[in-house]
C-alpha atoms as a printed R data frame, in Angstrom:
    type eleno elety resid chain resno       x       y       z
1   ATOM     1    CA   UNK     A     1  21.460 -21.003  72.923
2   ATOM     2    CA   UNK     A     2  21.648 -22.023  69.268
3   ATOM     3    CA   UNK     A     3  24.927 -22.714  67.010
4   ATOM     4    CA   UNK     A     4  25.012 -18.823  66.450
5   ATOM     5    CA   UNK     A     5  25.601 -18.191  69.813
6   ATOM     6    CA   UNK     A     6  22.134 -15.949  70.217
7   ATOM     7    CA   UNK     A     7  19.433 -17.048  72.585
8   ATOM     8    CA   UNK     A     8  16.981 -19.105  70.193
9   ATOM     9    CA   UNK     A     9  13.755 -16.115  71.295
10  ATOM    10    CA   UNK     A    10  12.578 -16.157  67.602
11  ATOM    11    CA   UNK     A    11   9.125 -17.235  68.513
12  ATOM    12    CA   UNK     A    12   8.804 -14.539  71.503
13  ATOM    13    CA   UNK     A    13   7.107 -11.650  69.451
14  ATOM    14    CA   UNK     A    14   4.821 -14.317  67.930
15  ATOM    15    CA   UNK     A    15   3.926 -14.762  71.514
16  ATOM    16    CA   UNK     A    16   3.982 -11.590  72.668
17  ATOM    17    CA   UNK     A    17   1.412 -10.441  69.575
18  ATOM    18    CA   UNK     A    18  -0.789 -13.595  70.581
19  ATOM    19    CA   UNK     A    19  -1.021 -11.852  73.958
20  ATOM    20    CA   UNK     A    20  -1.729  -8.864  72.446
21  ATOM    21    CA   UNK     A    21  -4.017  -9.981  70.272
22  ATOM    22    CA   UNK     A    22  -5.999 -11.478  73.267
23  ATOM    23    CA   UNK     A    23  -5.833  -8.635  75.455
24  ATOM    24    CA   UNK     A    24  -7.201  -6.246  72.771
25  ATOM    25    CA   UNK     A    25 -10.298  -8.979  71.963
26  ATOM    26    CA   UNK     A    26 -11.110  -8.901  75.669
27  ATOM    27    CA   UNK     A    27 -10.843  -5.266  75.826
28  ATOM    28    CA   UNK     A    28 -13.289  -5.040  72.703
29  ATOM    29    CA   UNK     A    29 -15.857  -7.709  74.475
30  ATOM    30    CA   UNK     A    30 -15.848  -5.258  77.114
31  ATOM    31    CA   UNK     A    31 -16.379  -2.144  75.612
32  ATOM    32    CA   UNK     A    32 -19.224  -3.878  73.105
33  ATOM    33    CA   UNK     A    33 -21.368  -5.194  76.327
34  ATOM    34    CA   UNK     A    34 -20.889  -1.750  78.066
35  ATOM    35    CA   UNK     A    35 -22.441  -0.139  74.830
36  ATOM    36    CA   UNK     A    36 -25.168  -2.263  74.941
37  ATOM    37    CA   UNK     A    37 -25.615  -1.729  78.506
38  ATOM    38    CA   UNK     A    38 -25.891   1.670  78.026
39  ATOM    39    CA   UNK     A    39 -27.603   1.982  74.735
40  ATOM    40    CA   UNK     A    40 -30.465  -0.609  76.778
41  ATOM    41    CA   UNK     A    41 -30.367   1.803  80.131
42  ATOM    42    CA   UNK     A    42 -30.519   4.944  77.772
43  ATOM    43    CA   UNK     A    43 -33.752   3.393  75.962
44  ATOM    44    CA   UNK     A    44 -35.375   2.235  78.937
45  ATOM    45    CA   UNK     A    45 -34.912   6.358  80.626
46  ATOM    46    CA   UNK     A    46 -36.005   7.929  77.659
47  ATOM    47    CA   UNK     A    47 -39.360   5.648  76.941
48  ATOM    48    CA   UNK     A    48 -40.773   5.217  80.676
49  ATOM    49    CA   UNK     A    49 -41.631   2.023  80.181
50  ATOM    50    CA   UNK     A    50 -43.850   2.835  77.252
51  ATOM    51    CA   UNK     A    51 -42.833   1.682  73.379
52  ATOM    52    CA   UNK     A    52 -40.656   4.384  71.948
53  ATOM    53    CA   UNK     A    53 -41.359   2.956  68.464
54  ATOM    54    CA   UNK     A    54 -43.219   4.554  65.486
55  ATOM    55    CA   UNK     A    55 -46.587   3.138  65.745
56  ATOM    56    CA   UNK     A    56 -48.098   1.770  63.017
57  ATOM    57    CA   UNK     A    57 -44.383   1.902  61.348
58  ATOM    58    CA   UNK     A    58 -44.271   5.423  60.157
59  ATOM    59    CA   UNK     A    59 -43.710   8.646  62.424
60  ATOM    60    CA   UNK     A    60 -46.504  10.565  60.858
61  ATOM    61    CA   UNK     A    61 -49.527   7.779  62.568
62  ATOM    62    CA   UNK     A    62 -46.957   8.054  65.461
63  ATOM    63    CA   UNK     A    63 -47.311  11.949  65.318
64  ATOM    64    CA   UNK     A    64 -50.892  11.920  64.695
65  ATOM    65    CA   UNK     A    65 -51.683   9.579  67.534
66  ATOM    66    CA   UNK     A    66 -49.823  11.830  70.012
67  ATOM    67    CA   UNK     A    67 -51.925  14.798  68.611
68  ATOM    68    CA   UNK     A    68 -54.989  12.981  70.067
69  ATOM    69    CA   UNK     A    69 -53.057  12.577  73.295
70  ATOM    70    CA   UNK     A    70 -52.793  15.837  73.617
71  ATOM    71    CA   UNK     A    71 -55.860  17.289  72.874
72  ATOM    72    CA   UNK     A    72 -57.955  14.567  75.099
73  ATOM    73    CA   UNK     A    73 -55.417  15.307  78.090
74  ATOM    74    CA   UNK     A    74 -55.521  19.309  77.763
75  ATOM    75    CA   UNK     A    75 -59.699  18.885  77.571
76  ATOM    76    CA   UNK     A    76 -59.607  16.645  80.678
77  ATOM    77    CA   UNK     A    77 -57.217  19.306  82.362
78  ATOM    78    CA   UNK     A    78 -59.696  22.000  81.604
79  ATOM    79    CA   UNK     A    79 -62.689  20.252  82.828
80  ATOM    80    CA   UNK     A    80 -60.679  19.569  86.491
81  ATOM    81    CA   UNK     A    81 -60.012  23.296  86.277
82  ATOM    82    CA   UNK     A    82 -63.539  24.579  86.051
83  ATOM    83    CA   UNK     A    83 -64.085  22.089  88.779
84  ATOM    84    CA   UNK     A    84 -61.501  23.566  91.123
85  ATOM    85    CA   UNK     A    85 -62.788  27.007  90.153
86  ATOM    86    CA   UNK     A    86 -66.189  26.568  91.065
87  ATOM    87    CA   UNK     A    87 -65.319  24.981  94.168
88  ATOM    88    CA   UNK     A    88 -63.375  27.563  95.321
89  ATOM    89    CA   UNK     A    89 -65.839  29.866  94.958
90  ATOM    90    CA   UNK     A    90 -68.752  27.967  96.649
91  ATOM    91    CA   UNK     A    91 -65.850  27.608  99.711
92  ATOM    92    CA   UNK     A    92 -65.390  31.058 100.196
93  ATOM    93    CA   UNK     A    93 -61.944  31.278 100.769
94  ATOM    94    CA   UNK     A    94 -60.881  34.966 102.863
95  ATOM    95    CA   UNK     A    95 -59.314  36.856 100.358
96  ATOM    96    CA   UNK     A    96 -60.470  35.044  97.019
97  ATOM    97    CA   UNK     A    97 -61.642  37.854  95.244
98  ATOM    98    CA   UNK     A    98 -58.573  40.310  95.838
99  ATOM    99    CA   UNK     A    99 -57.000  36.809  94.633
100 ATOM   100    CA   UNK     A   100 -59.223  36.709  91.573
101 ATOM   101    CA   UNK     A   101 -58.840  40.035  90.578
102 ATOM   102    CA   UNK     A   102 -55.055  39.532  90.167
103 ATOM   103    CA   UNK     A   103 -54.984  36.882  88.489
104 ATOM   104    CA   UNK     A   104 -58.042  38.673  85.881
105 ATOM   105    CA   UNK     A   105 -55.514  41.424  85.944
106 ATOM   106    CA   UNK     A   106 -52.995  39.218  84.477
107 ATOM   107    CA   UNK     A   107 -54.657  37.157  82.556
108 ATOM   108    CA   UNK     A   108 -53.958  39.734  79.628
109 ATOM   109    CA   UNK     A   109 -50.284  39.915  79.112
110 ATOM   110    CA   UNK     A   110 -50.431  36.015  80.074
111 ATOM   111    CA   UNK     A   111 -51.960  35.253  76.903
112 ATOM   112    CA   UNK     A   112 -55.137  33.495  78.631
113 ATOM   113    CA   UNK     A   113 -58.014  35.937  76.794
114 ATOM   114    CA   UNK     A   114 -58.933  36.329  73.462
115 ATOM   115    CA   UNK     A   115 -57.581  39.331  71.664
116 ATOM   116    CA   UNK     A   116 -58.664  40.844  67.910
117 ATOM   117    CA   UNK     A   117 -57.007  43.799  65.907
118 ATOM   118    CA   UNK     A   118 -55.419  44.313  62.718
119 ATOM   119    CA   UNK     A   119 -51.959  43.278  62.263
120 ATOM   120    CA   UNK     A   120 -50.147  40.684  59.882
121 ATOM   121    CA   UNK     A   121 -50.177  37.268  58.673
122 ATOM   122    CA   UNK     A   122 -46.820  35.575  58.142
123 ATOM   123    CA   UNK     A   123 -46.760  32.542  55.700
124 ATOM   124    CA   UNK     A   124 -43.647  30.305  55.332
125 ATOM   125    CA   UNK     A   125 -43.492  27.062  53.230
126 ATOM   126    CA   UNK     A   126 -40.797  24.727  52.051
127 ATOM   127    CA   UNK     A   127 -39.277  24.835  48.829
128 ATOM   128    CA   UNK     A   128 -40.972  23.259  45.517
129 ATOM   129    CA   UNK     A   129 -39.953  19.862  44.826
130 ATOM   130    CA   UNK     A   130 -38.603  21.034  41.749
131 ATOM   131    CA   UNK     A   131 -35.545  22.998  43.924
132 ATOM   132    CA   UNK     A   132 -34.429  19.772  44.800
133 ATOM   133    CA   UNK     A   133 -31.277  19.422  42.860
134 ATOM   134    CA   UNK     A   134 -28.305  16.739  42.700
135 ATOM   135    CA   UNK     A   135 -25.999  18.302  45.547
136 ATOM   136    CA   UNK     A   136 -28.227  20.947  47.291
137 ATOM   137    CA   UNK     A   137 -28.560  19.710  51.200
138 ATOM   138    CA   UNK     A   138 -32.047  19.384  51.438
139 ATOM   139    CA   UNK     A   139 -32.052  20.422  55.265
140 ATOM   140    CA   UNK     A   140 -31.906  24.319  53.112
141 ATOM   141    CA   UNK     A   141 -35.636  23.163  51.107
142 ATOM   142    CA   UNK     A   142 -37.578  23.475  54.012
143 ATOM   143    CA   UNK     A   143 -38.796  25.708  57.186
144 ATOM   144    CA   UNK     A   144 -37.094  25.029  60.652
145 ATOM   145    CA   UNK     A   145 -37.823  25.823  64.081
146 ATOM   146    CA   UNK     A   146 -35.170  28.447  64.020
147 ATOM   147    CA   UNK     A   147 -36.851  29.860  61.204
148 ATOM   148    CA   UNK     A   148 -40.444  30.066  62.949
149 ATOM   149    CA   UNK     A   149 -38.825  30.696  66.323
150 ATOM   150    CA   UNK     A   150 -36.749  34.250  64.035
151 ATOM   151    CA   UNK     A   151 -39.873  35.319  62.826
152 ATOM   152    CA   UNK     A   152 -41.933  35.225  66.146
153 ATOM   153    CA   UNK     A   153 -38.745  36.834  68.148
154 ATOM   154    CA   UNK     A   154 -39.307  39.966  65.781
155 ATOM   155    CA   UNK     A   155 -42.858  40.280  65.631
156 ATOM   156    CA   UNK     A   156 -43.194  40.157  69.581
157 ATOM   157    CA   UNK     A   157 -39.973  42.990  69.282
158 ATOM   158    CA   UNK     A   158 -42.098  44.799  67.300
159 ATOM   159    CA   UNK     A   159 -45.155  45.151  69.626
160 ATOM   160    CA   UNK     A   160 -47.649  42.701  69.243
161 ATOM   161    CA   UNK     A   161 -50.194  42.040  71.906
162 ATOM   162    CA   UNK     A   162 -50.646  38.861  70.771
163 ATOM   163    CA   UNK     A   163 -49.086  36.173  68.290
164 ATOM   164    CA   UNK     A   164 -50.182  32.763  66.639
165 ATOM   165    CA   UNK     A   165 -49.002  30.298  65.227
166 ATOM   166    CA   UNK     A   166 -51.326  27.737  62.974
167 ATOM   167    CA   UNK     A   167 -54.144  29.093  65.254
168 ATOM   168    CA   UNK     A   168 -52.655  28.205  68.229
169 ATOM   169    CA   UNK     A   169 -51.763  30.946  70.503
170 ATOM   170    CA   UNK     A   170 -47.731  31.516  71.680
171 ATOM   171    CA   UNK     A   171 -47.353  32.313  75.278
172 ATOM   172    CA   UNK     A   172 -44.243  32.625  77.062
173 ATOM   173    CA   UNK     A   173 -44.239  28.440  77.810
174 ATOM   174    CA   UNK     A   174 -44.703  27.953  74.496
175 ATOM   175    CA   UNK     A   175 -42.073  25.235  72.983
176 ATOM   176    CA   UNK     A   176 -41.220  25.010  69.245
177 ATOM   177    CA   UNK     A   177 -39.811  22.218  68.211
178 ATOM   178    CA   UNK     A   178 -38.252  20.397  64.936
179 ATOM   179    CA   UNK     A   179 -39.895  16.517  64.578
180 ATOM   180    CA   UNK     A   180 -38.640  15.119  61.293
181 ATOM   181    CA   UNK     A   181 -39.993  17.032  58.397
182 ATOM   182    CA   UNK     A   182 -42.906  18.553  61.058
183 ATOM   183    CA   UNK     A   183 -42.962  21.120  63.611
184 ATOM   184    CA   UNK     A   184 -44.269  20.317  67.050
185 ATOM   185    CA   UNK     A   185 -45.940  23.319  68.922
186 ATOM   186    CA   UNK     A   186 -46.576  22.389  72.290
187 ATOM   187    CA   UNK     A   187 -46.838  18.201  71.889
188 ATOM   188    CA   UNK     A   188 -49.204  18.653  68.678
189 ATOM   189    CA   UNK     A   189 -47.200  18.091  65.492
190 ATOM   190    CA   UNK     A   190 -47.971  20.809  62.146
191 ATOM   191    CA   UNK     A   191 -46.987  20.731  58.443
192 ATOM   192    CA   UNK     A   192 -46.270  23.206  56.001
193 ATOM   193    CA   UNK     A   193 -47.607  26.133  55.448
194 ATOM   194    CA   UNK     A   194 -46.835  27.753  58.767
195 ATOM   195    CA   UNK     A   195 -49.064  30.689  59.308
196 ATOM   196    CA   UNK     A   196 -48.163  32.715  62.038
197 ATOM   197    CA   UNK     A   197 -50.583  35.904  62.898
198 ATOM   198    CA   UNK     A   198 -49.404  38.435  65.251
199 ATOM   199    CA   UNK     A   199 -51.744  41.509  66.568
200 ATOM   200    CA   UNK     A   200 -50.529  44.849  66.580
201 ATOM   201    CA   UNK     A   201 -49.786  48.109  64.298
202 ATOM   202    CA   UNK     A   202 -48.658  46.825  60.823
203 ATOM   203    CA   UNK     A   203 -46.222  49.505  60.314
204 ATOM   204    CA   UNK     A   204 -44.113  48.547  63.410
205 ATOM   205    CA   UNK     A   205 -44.118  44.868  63.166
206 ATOM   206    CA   UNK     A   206 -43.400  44.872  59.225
207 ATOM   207    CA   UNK     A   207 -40.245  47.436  60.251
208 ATOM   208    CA   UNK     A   208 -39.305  44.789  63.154
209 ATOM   209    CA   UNK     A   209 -39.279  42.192  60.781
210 ATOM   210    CA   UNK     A   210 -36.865  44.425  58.201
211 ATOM   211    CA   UNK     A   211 -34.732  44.890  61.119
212 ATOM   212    CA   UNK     A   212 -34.475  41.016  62.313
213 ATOM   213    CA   UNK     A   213 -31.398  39.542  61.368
214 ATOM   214    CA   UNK     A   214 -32.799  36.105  61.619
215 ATOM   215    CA   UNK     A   215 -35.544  37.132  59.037
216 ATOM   216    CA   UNK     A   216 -32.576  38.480  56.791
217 ATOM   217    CA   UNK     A   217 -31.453  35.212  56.663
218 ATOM   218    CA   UNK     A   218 -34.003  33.113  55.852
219 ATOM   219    CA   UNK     A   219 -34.814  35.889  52.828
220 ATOM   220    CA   UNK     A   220 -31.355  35.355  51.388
221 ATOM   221    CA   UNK     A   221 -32.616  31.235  51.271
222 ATOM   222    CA   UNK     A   222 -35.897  32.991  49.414
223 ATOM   223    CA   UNK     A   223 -34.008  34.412  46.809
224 ATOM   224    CA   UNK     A   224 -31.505  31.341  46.690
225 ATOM   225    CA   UNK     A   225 -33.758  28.228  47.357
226 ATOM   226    CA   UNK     A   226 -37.122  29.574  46.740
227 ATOM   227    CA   UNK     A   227 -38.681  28.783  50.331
228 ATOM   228    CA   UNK     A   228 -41.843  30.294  50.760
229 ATOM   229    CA   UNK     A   229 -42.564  33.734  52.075
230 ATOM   230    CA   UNK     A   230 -45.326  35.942  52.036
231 ATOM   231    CA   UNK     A   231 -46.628  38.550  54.454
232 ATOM   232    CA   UNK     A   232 -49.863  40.354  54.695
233 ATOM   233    CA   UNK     A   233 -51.489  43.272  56.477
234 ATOM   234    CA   UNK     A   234 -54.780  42.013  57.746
235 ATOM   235    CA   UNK     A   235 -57.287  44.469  58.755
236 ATOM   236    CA   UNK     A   236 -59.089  42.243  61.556
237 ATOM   237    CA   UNK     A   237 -57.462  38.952  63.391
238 ATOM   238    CA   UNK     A   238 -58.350  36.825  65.928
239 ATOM   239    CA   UNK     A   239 -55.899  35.138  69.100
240 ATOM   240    CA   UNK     A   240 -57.512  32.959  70.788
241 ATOM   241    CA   UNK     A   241 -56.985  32.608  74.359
242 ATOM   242    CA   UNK     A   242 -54.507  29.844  75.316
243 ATOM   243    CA   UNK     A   243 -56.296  26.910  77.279
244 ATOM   244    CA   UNK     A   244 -53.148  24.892  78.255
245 ATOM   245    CA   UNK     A   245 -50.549  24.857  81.339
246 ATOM   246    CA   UNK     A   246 -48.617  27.855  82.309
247 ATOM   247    CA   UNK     A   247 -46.699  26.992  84.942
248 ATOM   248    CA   UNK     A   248 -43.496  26.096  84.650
249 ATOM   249    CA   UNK     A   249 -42.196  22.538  85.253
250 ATOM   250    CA   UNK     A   250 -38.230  22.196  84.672
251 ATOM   251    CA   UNK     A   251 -36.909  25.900  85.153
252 ATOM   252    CA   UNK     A   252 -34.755  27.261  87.592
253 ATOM   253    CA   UNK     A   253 -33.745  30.754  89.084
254 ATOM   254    CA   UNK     A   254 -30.220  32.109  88.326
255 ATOM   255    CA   UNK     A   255 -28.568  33.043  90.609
256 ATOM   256    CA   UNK     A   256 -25.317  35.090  90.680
């Protein structure tokens, strides 16, 4: 004890805070490798072992390349295709052309023949560069998926037998997707203008579209960010018939 008669403890709470001070940098080593751990795990999942990075530094080379991909894979599918075709028919297989005459049945409503008619042409583009003002968000200057995705939802609501978009045809596999200041249809990246064509009576799809609040929407960023819209009737249009995969890979049934 000291002359005061109190235990001499001064220097416990400098202690104690050393302790403390210790515990929390071990506790923050921990939590920084585990980060990296996961951040390292995370990258290795989502590449497959192949480089994840922008080749040639820039995602548009990067998006361009995987175009190529894409259209060299989906020709090499279709060439296996034709194969498996033609053998099945030189095999003979009981019941082949009940088989075959489904399937031609189908092939329609699937989206795998070519269909022309009269109909309309949707155009959407991104704002002028002049809309770009100090404090506007420029996520509102330009076309999204959800836009695209809005304006195909109402046309197919309306009717059409068949609907494009940038030439390529939409079937019910069809994924949209948002890459950067591109739109992805299917693995093969697009820029502005998006054209989207979509067969059927005029009269009914232009009503659908008036009727689509999703369309409503991206009118009101018309009028108040001067995106691009214009829509046509066209007396004669052309879907081609889609040449990809339809099957479906990563759905399941619900059940209940």
């Amino acid at each position: 004890m000291d002359e005061s008669g109190r235990c001499g403890d001064a220097p416990q709470p400098q202690r104690r805070a050393g302790a403390s001070r210790s515990t929390l940098w071990r506790v923050g080593a921990l939590v920084v490798t585990a980060t990296a751990g996961y951040v390292f795990v995370s990258g290795a999942v989502t590449s497959r072992g192949s480089d994840i990075r922008p080749a040639g530094g820039d995602i548009a080379t990067l998006l361009q390349d995987r175009a190529r991909q894409v259209e060299v894979k989906r020709s090499t599918a279709q060439s296996l295709q034709d194969q498996i075709d033609d053998l099945s028919a030189a095999v003979g297989i009981p019941g082949l052309d009940d088989l075959l005459a489904t399937v031609e049945k189908a092939a329609a409503p699937a989206g795998l023949t070519e269909v022309r008619g009269a109909g309309l042409r949707v155009t959407l583009t991104d704002a002028p560069r002049s809309s770009d003002a100090e404090g506007i968000d420029p996520n509102v200057l330009v076309v999204h998926q959800q836009d695209l995705q809005g304006f195909v939802n109402a046309l197919w609501a309306g009717g059409a037998s068949a609907v494009t978009l940038q030439g390529q045809r939409l079937v019910s596999t069809t994924g949209i997707k948002c890459v950067g200041s591109t739109v992805v249809l299917d693995g093969v990246p697009y820029s502005p203008p998006y054209v989207i064509e979509a067969i059927g009576g005029p009269t009914a799809l232009q009503l659908a579209l008036d009727d689509s609040s999703q369309v409503e929407v991206y009118r009101e960023y018309v009028r108040d960010f001067e995106l691009g819209l214009e829509v046509e009737s066209v007396r004669q249009l052309v879907a081609p018939a889609w040449d990809g995969q339809v099957d479906l890979r990563h759905a399941e049934v619900f059940e209940g």
